[in-house]
C-alpha positions in Angstrom: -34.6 -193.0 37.7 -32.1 -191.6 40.1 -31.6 -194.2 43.3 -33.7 -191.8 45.4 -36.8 -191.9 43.0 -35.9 -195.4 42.4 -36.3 -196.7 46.6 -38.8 -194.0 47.0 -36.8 -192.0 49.6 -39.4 -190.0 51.7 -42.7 -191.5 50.4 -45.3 -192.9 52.9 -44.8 -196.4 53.7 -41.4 -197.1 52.8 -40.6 -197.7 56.4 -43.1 -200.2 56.8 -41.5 -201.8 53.6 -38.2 -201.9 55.1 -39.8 -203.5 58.1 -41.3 -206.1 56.3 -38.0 -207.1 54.3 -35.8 -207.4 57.9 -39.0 -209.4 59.3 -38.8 -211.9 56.2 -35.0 -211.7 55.2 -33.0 -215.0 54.5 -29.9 -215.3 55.9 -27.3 -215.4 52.9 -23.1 -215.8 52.3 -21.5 -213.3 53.5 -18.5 -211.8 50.9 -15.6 -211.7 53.3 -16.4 -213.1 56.6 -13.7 -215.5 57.8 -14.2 -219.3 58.8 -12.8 -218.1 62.5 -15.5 -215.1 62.6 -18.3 -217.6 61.7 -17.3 -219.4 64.0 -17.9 -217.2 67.1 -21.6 -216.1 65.5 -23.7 -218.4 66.7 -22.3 -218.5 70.3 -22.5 -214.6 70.1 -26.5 -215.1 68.8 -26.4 -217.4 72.2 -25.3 -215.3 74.7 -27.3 -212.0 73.4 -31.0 -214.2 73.7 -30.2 -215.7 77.3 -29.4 -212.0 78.6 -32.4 -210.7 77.0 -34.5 -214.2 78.6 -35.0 -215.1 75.3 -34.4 -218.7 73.5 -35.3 -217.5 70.3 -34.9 -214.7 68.1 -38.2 -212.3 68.2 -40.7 -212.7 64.8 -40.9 -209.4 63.8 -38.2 -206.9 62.3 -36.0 -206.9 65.2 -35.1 -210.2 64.4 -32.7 -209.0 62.2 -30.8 -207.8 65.4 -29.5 -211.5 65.5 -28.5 -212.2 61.7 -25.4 -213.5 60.9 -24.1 -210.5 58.9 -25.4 -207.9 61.6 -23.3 -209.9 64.6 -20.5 -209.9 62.3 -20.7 -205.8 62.0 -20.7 -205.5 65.9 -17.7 -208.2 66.4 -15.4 -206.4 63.6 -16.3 -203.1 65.5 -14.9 -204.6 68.4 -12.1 -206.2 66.9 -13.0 -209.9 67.1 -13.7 -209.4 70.9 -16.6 -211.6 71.3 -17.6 -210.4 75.0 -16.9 -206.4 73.8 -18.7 -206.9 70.7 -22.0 -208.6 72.3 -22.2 -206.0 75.2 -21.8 -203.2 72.2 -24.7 -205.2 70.2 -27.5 -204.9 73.1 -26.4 -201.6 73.6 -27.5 -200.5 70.0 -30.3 -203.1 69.8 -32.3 -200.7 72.7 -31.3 -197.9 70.7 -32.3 -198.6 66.9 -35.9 -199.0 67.9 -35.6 -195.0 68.5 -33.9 -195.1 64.8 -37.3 -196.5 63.8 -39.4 -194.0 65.5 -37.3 -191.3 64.0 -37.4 -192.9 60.7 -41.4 -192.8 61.2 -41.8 -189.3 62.2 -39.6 -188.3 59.1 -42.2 -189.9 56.8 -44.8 -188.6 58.2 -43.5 -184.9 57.9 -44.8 -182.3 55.7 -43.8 -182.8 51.6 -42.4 -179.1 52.3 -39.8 -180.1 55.0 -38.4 -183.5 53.2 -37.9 -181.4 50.2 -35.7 -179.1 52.4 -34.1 -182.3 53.5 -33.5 -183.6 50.4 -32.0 -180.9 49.1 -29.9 -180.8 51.9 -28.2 -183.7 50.8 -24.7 -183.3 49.7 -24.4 -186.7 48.4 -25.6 -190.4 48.4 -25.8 -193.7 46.7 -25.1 -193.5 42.3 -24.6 -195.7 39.9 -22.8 -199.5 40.8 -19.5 -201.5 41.9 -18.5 -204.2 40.4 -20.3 -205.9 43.0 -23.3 -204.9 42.6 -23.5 -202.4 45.3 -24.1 -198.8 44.8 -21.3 -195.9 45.4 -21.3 -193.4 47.6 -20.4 -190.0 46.5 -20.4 -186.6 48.2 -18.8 -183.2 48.5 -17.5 -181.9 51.7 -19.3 -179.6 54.2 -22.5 -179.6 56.8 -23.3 -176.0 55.7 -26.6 -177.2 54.1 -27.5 -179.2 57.2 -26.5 -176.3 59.3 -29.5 -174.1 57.0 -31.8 -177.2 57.0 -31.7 -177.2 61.2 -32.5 -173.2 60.7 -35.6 -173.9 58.7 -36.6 -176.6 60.7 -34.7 -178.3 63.7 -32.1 -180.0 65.1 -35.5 -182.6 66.4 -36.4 -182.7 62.5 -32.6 -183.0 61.4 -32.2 -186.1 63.5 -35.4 -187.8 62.1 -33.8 -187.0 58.6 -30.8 -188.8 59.7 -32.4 -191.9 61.2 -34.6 -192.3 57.9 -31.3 -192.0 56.0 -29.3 -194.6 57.9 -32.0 -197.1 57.6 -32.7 -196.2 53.9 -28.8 -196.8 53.6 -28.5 -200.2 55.0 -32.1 -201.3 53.4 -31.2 -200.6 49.9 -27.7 -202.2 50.5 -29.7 -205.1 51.9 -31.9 -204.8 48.5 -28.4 -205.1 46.4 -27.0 -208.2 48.7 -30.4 -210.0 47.6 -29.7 -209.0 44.2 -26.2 -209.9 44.3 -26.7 -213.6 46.3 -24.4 -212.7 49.0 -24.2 -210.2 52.1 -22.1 -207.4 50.3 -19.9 -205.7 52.7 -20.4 -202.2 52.7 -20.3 -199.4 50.3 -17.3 -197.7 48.6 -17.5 -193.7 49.6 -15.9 -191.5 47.7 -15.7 -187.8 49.2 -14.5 -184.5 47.5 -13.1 -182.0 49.5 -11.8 -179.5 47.3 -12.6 -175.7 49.4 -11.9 -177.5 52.7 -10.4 -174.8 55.1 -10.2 -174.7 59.0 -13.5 -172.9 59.2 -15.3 -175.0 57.1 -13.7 -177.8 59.0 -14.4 -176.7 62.7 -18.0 -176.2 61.6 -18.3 -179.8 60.3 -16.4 -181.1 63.4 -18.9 -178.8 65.8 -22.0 -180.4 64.3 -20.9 -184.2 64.0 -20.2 -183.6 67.7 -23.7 -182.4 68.2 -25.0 -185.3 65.4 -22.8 -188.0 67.2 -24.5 -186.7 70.7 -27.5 -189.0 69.6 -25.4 -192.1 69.0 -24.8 -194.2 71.9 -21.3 -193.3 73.2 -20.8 -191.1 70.5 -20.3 -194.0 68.1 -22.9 -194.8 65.1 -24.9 -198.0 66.1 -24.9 -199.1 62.4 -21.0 -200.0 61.8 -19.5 -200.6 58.7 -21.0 -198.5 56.3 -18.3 -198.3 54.1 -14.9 -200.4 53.5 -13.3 -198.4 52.0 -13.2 -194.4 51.4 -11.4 -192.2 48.8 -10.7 -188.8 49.0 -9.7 -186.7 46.4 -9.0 -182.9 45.7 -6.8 -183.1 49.1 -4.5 -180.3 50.0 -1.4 -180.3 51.5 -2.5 -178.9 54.5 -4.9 -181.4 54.7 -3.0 -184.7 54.1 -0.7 -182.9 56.9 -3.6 -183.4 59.6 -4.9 -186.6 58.7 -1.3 -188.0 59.3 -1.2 -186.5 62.5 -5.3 -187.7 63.4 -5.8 -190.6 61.7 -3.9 -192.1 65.3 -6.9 -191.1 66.9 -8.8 -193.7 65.0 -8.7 -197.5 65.1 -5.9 -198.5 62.8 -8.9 -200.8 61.0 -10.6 -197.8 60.3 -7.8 -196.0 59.2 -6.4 -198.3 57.0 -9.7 -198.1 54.5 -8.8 -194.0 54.1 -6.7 -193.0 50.6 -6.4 -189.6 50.0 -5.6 -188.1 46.5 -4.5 -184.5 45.8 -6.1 -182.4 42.8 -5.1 -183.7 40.0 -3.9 -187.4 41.0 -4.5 -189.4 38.2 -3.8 -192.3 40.5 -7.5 -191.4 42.0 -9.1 -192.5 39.3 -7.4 -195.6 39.0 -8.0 -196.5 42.2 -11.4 -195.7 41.4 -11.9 -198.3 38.6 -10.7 -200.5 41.1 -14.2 -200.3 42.3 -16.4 -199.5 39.9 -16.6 -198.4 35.7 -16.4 -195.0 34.6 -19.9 -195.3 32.8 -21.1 -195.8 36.5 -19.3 -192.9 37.7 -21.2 -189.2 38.0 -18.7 -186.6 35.6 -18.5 -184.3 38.4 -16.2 -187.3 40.1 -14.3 -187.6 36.8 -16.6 -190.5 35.2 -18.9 -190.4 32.5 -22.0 -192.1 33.5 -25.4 -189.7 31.5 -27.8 -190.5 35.0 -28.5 -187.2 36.3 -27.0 -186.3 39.7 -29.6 -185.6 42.3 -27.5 -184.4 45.0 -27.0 -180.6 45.2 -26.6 -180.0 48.7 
């Protein structure tokens, strides 16, 4: 089965599943947090419930606001600012209850318009890490996005893209139960052979309209990934990202490596991560699981 047919991506009552799991989920290790971060958690988890009037977490799935690994995402974010990260934390908390409503009104759309989202998708989560966590792999572009919101709309391209976000960090969830320990994020791993400035500005002129439902224009789920590899990188390319990767925290930055065609080094890199056996052959690996993503 291919991880979408696998988590049932799309199918009625998957959001209620998820629900259930965050309602019922056991607080485990985390795999890298620091004995000075852990520190901080529980007076973070302090200070959120007396601003809401609360003395206790609530006993349903926004519970999981106040787990250990979910403070941990919003106090790295902030760069181990404790008063930064818990005013970013009840920021998102109001707004991930929209990310459920989305996620709802995704499911319930017709079987015509998921398959148009679906096939929309220019990549996702395949195969493992050595972890235990899958991979995320993906081409380059928002082309097929930009024809799914012609077919649909932008409304029915932002439920996709809730349902996705919380299908993301549920099945990681999944693999951390699996694994026995909060796994930190997913590897990405991005092609962008074709890229050109047009194709570029495009991408950059919708994230800016995707990033317009994010509150302050920054994704309310942080740390999806720790670390990203890009390969099939031209010059011109590894030119700007010198230049722009100023723009973004040096954190963030740091967990970019870019590869030109041909690198052999990218592969290394990538058994780093993961084996080739768990690696689709379009990215160079030789895994036989079919590649659902054809966006």
């Amino acid at each position: 089965l291919s991880f979408l047919a696998l988590y049932k991506w799309g199918k009625p009552g998957v959001v209620d599943a998820m629900l259930e799991r965050w309602t019922n989920e056991e607080e485990l290790p985390h795999e890298n947090a620091t004995a000075a971060e852990l520190d901080l958690l529980p007076g973070m988890r302090a200070e959120l419930l007396r601003r809401q009037g609360l003395t206790e977490p609530p006993s349903d799935w926004k519970k999981s606001f106040y787990s250990r690994d979910r403070l941990l995402y919003y106090l790295r974010s902030r760069s181990g600012d404790m008063g930064k990260a818990i005013s970013r934390a009840l920021e998102c908390m109001n707004y991930l209850e929209r990310a459920v409503d989305e996620s709802y009104a995704f499911e319930k759309a017709s079987e015509h318009d998921k398959e148009l989202a679906r096939l929309s998708l220019r990549g996702g989560m395949y195969g493992v890490d050595r972890r235990g966590a899958s991979v995320c792999y993906s081409t380059f572009g928002v082309d097929s996005w930009i024809e799914l919101v012609q077919k649909t709309s932008f409304e029915f391209f932002v439920q996709f893209d809730w349902y996705s976000a919380l299908f993301f960090w549920d099945t990681l969830g999944i693999e951390s139960k699996a694994a026995g320990m909060v796994l930190n994020g997913r590897l990405l791993v991005l092609d962008i052979a074709g890229i050109s400035l047009t194709r570029l500005k495009r991408a950059m002129d919708f994230a800016n309209r995707q990033m317009g439902q994010w509150p302050q224009k920054e994704h309310p789920l942080p740390d999806g990934f720790h670390t990203t590899l890009i390969t099939n990188v031209p010059w011109v390319a590894e030119r700007l990202w010198a230049t722009g990767k100023r723009l973004f925290p040096a954190r963030d930055a740091a967990r970019v490596r870019l590869f030109r065609q041909g690198d052999p080094a990218f592969l290394v890199e990538l058994q780093r991560h993961t084996l080739l056996n768990q690696v689709p052959p379009c990215f160079g690996g030789s895994s036989v699981e079919p590649y659902p993503y054809t966006g």
